[in-house]
LOBALUM-464814 format. One record per residue (C-alpha): x negated, y, z; residue number from 1. Coordinates in nm, 4 decimals, padded with zeros to 6 digits. Layout:
REM residues N
- X:Y:Z:NUM;
...
This chain:
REM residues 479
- 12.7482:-12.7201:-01.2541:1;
- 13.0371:-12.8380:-01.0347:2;
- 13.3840:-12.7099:-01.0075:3;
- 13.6494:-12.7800:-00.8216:4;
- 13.9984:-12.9677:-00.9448:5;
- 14.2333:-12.7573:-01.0482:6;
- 14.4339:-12.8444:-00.7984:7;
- 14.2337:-12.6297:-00.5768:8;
- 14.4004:-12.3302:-00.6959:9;
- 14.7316:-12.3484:-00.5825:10;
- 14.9186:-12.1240:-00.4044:11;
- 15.0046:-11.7783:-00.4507:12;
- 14.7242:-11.5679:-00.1705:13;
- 14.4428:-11.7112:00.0644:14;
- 14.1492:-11.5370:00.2023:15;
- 13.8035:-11.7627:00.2623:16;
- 13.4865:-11.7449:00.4611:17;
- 13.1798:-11.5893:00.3040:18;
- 12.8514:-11.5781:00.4173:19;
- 12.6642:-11.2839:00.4254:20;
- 12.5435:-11.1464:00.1049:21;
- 12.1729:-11.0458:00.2243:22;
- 11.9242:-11.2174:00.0524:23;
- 11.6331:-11.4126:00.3010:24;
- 11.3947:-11.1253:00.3710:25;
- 11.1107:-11.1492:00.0939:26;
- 10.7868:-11.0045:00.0152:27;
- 10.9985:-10.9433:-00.3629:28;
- 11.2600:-11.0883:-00.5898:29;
- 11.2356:-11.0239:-00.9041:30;
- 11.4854:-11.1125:-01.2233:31;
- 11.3697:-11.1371:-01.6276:32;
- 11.5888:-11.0280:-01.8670:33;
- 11.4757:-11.0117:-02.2410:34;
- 11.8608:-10.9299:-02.3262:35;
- 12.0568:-11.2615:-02.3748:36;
- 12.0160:-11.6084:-02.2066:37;
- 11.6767:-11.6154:-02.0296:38;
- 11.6303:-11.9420:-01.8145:39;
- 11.3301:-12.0078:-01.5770:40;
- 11.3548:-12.4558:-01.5341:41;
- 11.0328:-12.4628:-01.3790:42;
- 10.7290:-12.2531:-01.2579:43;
- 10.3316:-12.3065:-01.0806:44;
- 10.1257:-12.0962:-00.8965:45;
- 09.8260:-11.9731:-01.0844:46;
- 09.4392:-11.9452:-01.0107:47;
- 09.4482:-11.5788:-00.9498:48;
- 09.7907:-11.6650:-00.7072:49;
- 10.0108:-11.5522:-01.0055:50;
- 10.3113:-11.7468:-01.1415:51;
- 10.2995:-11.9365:-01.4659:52;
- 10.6841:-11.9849:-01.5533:53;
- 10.8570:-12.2114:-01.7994:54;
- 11.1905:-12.2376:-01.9545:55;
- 11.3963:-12.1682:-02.2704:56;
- 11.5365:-11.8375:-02.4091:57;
- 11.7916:-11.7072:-02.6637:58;
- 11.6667:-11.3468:-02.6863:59;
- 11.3499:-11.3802:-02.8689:60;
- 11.1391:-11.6262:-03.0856:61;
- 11.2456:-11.7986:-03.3786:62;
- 11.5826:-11.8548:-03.3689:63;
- 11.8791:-12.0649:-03.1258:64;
- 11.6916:-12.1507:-02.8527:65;
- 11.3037:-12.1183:-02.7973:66;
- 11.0734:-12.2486:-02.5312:67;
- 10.9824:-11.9646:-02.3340:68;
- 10.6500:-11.9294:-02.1308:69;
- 10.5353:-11.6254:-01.9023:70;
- 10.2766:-11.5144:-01.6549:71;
- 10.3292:-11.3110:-01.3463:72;
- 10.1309:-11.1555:-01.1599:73;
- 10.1215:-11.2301:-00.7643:74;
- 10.4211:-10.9553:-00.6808:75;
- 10.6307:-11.1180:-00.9628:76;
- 10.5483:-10.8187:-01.2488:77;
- 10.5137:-10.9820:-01.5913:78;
- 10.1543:-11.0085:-01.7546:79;
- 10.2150:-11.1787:-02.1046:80;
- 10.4790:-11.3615:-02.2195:81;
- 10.5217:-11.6294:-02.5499:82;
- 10.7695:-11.8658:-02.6876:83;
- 10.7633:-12.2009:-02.9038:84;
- 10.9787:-12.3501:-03.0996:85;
- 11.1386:-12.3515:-03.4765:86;
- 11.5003:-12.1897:-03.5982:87;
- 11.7141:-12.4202:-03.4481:88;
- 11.7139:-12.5002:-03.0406:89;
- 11.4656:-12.6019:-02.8236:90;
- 11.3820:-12.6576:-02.4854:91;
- 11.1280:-12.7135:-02.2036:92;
- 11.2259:-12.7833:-01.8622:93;
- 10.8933:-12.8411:-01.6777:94;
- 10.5466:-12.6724:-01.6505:95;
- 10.2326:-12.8299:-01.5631:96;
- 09.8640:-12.6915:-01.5146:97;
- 09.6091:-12.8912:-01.6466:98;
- 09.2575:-12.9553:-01.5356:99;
- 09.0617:-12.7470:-01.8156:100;
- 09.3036:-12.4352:-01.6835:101;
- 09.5594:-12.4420:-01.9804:102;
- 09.9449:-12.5352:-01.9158:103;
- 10.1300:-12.8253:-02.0366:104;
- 10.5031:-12.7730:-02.1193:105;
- 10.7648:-13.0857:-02.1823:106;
- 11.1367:-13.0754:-02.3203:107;
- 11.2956:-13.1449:-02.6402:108;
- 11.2619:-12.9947:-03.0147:109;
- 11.5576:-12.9788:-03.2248:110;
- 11.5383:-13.0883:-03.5791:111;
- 11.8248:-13.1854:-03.8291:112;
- 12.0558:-13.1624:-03.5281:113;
- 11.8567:-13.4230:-03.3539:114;
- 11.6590:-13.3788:-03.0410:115;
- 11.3054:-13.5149:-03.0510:116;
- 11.0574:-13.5158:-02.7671:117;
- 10.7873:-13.2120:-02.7458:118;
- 10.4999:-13.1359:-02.5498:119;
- 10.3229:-12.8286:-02.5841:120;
- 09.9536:-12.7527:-02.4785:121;
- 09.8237:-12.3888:-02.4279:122;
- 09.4986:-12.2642:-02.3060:123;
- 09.5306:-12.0462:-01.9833:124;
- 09.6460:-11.7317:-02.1847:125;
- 09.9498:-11.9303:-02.2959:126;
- 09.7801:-11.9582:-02.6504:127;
- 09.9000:-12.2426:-02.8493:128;
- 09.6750:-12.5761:-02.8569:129;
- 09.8853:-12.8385:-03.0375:130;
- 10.2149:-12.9678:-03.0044:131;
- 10.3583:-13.3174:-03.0391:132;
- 10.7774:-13.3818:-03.1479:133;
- 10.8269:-13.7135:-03.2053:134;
- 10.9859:-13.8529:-03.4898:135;
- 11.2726:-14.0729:-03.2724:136;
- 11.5429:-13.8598:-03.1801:137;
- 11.8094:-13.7834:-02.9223:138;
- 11.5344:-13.8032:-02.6813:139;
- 11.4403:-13.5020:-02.4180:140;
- 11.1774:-13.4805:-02.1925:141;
- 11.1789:-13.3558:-01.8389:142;
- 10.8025:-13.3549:-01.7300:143;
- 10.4631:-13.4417:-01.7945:144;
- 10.2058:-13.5862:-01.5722:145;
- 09.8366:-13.5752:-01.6336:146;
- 09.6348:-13.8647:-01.5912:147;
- 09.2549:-13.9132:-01.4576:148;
- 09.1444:-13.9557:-01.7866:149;
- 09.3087:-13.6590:-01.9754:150;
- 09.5531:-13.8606:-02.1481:151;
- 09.9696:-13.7193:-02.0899:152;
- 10.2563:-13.9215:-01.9987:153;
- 10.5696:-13.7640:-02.0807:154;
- 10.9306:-13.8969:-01.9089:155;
- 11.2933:-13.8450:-02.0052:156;
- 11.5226:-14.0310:-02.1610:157;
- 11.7292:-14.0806:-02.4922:158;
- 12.1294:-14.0227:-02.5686:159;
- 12.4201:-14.1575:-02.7087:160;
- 12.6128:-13.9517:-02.9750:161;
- 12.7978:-13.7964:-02.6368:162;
- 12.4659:-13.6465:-02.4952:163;
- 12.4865:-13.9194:-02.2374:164;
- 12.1560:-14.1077:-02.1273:165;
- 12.1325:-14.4594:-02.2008:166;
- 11.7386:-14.5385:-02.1450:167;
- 11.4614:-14.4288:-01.9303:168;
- 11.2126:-14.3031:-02.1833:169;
- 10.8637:-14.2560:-02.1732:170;
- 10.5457:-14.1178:-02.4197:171;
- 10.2005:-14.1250:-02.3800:172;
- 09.9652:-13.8814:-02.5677:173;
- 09.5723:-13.8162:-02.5485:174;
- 09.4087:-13.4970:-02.4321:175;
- 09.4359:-13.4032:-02.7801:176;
- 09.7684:-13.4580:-02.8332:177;
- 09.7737:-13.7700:-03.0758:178;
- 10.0377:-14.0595:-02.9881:179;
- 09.9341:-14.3562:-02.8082:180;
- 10.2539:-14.5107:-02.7169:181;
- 10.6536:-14.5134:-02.6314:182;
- 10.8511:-14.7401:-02.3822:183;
- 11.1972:-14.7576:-02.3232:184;
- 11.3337:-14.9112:-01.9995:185;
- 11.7031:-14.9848:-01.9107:186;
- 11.7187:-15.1345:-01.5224:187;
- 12.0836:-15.1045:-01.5411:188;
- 12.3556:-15.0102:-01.7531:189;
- 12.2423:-14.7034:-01.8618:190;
- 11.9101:-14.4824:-01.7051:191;
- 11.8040:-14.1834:-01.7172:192;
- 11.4413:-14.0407:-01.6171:193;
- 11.4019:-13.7010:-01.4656:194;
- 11.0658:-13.5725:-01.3212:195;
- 10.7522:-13.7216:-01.1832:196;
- 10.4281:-13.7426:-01.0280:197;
- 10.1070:-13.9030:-01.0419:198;
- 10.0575:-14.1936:-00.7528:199;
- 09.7454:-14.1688:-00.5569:200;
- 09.5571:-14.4571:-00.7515:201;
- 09.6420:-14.2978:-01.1020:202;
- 09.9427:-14.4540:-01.1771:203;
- 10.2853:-14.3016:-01.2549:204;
- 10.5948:-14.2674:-01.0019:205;
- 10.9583:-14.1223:-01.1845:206;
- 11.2597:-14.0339:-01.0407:207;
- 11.5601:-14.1901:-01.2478:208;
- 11.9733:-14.1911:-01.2604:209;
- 12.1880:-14.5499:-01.3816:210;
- 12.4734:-14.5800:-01.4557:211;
- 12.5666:-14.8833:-01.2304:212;
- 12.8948:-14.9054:-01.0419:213;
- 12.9505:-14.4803:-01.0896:214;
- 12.5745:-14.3359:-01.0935:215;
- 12.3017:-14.4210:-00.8920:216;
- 11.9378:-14.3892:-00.8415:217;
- 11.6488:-14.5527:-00.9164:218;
- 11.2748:-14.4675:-00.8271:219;
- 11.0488:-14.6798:-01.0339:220;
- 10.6136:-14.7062:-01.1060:221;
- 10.4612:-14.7506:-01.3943:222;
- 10.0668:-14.7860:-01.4840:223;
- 09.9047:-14.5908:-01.7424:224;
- 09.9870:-14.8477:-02.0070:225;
- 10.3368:-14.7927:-01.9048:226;
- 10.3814:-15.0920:-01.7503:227;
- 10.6753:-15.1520:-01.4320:228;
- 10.5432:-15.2107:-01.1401:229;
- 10.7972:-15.1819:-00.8972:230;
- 11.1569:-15.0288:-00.9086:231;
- 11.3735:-14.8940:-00.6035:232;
- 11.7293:-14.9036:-00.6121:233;
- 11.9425:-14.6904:-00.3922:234;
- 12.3047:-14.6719:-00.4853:235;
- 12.4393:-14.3646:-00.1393:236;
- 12.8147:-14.3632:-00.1808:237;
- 13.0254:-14.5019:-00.4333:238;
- 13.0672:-14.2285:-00.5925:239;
- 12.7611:-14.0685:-00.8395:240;
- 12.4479:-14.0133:-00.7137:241;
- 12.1846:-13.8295:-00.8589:242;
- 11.8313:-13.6777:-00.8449:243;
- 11.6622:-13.4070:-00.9107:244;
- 11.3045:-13.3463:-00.7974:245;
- 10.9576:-13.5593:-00.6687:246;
- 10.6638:-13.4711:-00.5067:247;
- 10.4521:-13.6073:-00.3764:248;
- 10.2324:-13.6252:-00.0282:249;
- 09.8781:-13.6939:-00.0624:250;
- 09.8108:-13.6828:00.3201:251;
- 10.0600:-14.0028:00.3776:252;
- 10.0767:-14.1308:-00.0058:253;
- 10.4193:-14.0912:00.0104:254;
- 10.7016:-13.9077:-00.2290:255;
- 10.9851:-13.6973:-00.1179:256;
- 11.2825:-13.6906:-00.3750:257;
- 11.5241:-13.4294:-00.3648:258;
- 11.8873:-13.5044:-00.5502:259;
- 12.3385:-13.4953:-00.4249:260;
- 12.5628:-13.7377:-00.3364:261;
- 12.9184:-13.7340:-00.4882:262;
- 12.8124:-13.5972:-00.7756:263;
- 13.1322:-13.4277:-00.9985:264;
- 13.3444:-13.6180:-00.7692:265;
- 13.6356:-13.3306:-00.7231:266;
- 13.8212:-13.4902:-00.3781:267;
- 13.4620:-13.5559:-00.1844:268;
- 13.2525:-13.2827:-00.1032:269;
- 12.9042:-13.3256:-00.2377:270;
- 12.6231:-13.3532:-00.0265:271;
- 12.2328:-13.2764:-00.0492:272;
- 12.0007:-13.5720:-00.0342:273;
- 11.6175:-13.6585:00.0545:274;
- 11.4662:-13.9769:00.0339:275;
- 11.1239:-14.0354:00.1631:276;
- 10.9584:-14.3543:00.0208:277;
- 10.6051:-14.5195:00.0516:278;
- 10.3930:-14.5966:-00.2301:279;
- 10.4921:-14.9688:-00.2422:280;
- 10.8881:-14.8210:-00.3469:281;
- 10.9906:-14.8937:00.0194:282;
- 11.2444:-14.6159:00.1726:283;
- 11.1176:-14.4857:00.4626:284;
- 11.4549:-14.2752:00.5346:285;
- 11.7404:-14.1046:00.3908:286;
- 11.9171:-13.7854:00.4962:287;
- 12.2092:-13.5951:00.3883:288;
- 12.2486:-13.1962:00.4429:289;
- 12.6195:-13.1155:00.4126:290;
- 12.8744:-12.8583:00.5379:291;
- 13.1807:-12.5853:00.3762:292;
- 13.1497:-12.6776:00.0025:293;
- 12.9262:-12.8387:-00.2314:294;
- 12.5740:-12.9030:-00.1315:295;
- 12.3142:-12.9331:-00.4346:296;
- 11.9158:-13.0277:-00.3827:297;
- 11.6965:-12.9253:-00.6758:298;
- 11.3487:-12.9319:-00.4782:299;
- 11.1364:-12.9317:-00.1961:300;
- 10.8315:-12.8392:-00.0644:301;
- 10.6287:-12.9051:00.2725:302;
- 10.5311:-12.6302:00.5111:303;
- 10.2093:-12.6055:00.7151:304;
- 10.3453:-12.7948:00.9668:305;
- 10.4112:-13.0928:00.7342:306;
- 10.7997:-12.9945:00.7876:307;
- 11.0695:-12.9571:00.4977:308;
- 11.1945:-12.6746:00.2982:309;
- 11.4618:-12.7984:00.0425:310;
- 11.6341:-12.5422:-00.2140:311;
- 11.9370:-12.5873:-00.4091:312;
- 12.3324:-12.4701:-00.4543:313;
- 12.5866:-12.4548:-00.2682:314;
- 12.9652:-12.4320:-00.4094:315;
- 13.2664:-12.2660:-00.2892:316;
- 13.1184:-12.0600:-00.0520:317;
- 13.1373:-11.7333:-00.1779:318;
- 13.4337:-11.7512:-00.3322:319;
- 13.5788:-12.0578:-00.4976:320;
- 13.4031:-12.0182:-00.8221:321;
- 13.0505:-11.8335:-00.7373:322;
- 12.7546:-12.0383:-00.6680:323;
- 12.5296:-11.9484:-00.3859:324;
- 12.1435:-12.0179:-00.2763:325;
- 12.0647:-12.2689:-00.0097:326;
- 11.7972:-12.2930:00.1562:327;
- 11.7282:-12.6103:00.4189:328;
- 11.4706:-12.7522:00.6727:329;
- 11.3892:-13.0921:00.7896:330;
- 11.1338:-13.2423:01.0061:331;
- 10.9018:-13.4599:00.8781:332;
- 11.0715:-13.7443:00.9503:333;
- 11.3900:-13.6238:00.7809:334;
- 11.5899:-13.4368:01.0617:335;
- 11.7975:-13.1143:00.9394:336;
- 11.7016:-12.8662:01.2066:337;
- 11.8667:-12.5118:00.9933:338;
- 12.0443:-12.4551:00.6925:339;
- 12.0877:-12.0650:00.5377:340;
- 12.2934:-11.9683:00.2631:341;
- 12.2548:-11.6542:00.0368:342;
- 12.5911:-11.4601:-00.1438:343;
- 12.6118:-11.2974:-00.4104:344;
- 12.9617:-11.1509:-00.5008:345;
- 12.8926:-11.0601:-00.8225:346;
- 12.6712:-11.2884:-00.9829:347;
- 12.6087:-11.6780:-00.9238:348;
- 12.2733:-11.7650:-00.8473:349;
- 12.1194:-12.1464:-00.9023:350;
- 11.8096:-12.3232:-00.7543:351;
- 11.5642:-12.4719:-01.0034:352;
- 11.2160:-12.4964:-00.8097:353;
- 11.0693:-12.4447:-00.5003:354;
- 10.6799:-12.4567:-00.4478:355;
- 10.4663:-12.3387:-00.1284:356;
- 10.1659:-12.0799:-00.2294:357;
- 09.8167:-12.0761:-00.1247:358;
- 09.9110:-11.8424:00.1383:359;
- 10.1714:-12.0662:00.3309:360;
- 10.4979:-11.8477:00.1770:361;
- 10.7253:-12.0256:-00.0564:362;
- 10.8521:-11.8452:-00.3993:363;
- 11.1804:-12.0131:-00.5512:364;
- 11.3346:-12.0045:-00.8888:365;
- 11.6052:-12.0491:-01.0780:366;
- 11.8612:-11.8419:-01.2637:367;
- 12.1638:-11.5674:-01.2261:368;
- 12.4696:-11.4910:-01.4179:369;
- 12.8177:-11.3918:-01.4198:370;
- 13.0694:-11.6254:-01.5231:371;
- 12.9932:-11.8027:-01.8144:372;
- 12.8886:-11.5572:-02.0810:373;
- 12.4700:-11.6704:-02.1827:374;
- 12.4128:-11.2891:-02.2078:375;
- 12.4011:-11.2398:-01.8879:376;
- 12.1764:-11.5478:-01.7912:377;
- 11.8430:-11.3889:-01.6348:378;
- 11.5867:-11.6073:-01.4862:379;
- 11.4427:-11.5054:-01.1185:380;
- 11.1446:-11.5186:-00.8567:381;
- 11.1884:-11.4500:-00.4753:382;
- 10.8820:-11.4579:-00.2675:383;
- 11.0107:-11.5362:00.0499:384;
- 10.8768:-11.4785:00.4027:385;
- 10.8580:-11.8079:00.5577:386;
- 10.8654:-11.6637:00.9104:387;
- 11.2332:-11.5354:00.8660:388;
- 11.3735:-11.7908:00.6392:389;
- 11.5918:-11.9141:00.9049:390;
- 11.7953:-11.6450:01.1021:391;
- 12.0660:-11.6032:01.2826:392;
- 12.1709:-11.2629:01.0697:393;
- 12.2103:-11.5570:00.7324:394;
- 12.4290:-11.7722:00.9570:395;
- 12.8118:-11.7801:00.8534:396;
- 13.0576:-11.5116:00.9455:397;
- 13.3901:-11.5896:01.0265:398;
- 13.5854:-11.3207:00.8807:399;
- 13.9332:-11.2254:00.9701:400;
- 14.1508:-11.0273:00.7131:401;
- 14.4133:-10.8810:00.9254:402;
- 14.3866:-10.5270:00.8336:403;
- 14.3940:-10.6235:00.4663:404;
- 14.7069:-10.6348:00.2555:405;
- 14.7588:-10.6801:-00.1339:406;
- 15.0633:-10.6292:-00.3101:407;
- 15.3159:-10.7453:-00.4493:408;
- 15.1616:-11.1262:-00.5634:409;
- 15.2485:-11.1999:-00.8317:410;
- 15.2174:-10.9164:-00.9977:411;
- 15.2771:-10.7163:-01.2747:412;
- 15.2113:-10.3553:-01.3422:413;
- 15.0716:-10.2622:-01.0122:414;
- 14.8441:-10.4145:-00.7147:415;
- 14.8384:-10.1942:-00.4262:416;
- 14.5301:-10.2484:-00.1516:417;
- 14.6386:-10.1156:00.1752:418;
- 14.3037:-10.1456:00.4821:419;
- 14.4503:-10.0250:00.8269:420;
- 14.0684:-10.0171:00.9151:421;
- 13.8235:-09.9351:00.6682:422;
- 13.8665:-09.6365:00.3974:423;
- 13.5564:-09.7464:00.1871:424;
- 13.5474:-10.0741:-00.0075:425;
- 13.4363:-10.2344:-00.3595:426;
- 13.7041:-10.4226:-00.5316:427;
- 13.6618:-10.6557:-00.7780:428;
- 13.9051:-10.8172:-00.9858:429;
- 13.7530:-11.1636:-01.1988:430;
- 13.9035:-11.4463:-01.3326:431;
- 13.8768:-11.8424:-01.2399:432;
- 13.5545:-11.8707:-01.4298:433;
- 13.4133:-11.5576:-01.3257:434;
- 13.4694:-11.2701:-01.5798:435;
- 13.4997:-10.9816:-01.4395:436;
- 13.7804:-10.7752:-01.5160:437;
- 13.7599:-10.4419:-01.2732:438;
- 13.5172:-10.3322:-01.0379:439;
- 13.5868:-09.9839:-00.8328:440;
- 13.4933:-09.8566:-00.5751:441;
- 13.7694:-09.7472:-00.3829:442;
- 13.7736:-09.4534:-00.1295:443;
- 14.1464:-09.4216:00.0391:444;
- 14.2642:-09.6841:00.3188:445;
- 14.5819:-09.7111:-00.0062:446;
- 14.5516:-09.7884:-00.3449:447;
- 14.7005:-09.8591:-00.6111:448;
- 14.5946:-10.0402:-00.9700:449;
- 14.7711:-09.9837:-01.2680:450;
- 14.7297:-10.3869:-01.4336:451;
- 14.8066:-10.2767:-01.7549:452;
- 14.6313:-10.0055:-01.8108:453;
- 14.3027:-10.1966:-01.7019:454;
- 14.4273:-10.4925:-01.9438:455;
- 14.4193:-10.7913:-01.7232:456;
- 14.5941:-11.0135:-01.8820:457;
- 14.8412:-11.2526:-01.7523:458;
- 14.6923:-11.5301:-01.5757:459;
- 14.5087:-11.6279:-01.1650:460;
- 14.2575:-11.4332:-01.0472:461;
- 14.0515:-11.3668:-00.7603:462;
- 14.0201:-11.0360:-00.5802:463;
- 13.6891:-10.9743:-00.3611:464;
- 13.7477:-10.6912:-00.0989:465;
- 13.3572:-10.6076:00.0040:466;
- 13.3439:-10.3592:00.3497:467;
- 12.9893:-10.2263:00.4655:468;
- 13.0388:-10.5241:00.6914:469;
- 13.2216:-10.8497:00.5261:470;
- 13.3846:-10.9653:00.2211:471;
- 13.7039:-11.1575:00.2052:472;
- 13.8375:-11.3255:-00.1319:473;
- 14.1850:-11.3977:-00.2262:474;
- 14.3542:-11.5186:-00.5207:475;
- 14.6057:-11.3175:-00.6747:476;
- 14.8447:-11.4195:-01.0134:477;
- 14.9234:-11.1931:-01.2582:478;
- 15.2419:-11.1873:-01.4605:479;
């Protein structure tokens, strides 16, 4: 997650733009909660149009951290639900279905403080198969790709003592789950593999990071014996690069990776970023969605019309903390035609998946929470309808706060809150990482809040003031 310098807080009162909090008009959005941190990483659409999702949780299961698979039905309602995993923490950040109906699962298992690379194979109920951890360690796993024969090829990469990636990593296992073999690769300085996809002749295409001048990317193809075949080097700005997400195009044999530009770079905006290459590793072309913020691309998916739907984050939007929901299309050949945006004032919301369903709507998924407390960490689903994705009622706002005063700032014992316009308002009061520390609804043009008897404590805050209409955020310092 990016945040801004803290630089970027001072000054003693400002008021931003905010989009509109609606949500794109869905057929449902749903969020699961099993009490503490409950992440969705990656989800499929089923045989009976369900949702199979994937991901890790800390409310049930064996202890720490657990791999945590579920089944939806097609309105989002939960059917079953099981986790994996021993006492200490583990993880799975991708789903995929296989070809006798079951579900293969990829992260890392945690033993003796070391990470070791698991996949997990369940029968279509989400039963338990086998499972494979591999005896190297400080090694994770972000996906799994099937091959024509049955075998799995798992990709990821291992770590330094600092949780930083230093090699590309890759494991192949049989349909049974016994080891065939490991590579390591290191095209640079220092690699990282993400996701993948199988190429149209069988082979295997991943999506990769190095560490060359600051970060950078690197496609690369491998065969099933894990050979390289080819390796495509794309280095944006100077600043780190990354990626996120490939698919792939059967019609054209071509993949589509999703990723950011400026990557934690705190004076450059970042920027989302597709890259369309051929199956020889040739980019076909490269386009950047940016705007008011950060601009994050965790996936995409094509529409009927072989057109673009990307989903990701935006940053400093909302207010200068919250992260918002984007939501961008592109023509085929890589043209940004509309961009929407999706606020939340009380909780952050990030993009983890996008897929299109057998009836030409797209779901996404990803996760919500307030501040950074894991209890409050719910994964969600949002069916959306495609039709109204794009309208002009999710545009930006420009809000004016003229008829809005707070004081005195700083402050001490009171804030007052004085609207020449509206009488009816929800304030809330939360700090620079998004605790909240009041939230009242207040129903006089006037108010005032007694600060210590609601216990802020000294320190700079933000203040959202949310009408029936707009929002406006300001910062505020208590003292």
């Amino acid at each position: 997650m990016k945040f801004h310098h803290p630089t970027f807080l001072l000054g003693f009162l400002f008021s931003i733009n905010v989009y509109s909090q609606t949500f794109p008009q869905n057929i449902f959005l749903k969020t699961y909660d099993n009490g503490n941190e409950d992440r969705i990483t990656d989800f499929i659409e089923d045989k009976d149009w369900g949702f199979v999702c994937a991901g890790y949780t800390s409310s049930i299961g064996a202890g720490g951290e657990d791999v945590w698979l579920f089944k939806t039905d097609s309105l989002g309602d939960t059917l079953w639900q099981k986790t994996f995993g021993g006492i200490a923490n583990d993880f799975c950040y991708s789903i995929k279905k296989a070809t006798d109906g079951g579900f293969i699962l990829s992260g890392s298992f945690q033993s003796n403080m070391q990470k070791h690379p698991y996949i997990i194979k369940t029968d279509s109920l989400g039963t338990l198969q086998w499972e494979f951890n591999g005896a190297n360690y400080d090694i994770i796993l972000y996906d799994a790709v099937e091959l024509d024969n049955g075998d799995i090829v798992g990709t990821g990469h291992v770590e330094n003592s600092a949780g930083a990636a230093i090699e590309d990593y890759l494991l192949k296992l049989d349909s049974a789950g016994n080891f065939i073999w490991e590579k390591w690769f290191n095209f640079s300085t220092a690699d990282g593999a993400g996701r993948a996809v199988k190429s149209p002749e069988g082979n295997i295409v991943v999506n990769s990071f190095t560490l060359g001048a600051a970060g950078d990317i690197n496609i690369f193809k491998c065969d099933t014996s894990g050979s390289s075949i080819w390796s495509s080097y794309l280095s944006p700005t100077a600043n780190a690069d990354g990626v996120y997400d490939i698919i792939s195009n059967p019609i054209d044999s071509t993949y589509l990776i999703s990723g950011i530009t400026n990557y934690h770079y705190p004076t450059t905006p970042s920027e989302g970023y597709l890259i369309k290459m051929n199956n020889n590793g040739d980019t076909l072309w490269t386009e950047t969605i940016q705007g008011t913020g950060d601009y994050f691309l965790s996936s995409s998916a094509f529409d009927v019309n072989g057109d673009i739907i990307s989903f990701g984050d935006t940053y400093g939007i909302c207010s200068p903390i919250a992260s918002s929901l984007l939501l961008a299309k592109s023509t085929s050949s890589g043209v940004v035609t509309d961009v929407a945006y999706y606020c939340d004032s009380s909780f952050n919301w990030t993009a983890n998946r996008i897929i299109k369903t057998h009836d030409n709507k797209f779901v996404i998924a990803g996760i919500k929470f307030i501040g950074m407390s894991t209890n409050s960490i719910d994964g969600f689903l949002i069916k959306l309808n495609a039709d109204s994705i794009f309208t002009s009622s999710n545009e930006i706002i420009s809000q004016t706060n003229n008829d809005i005063s707070i004081y005195p700032n700083p402050a001490h014992e009171h804030l007052i809150i004085h609207s020449t316009s509206a009488k009816q308002f929800l304030v809330t009061i939360y700090d620079i990482f998004g605790k909240v520390f009041l939230s009242q609804e207040i129903n006089n043009a006037k108010t005032e809040i007694n600060l210590l008897q609601e216990e802020i404590p000294t320190g700079i805050y933000f203040i959202s003031i949310r009408t029936t209409e707009n929002i406006f955020v300001y910062k505020i310092i208590i003292i």
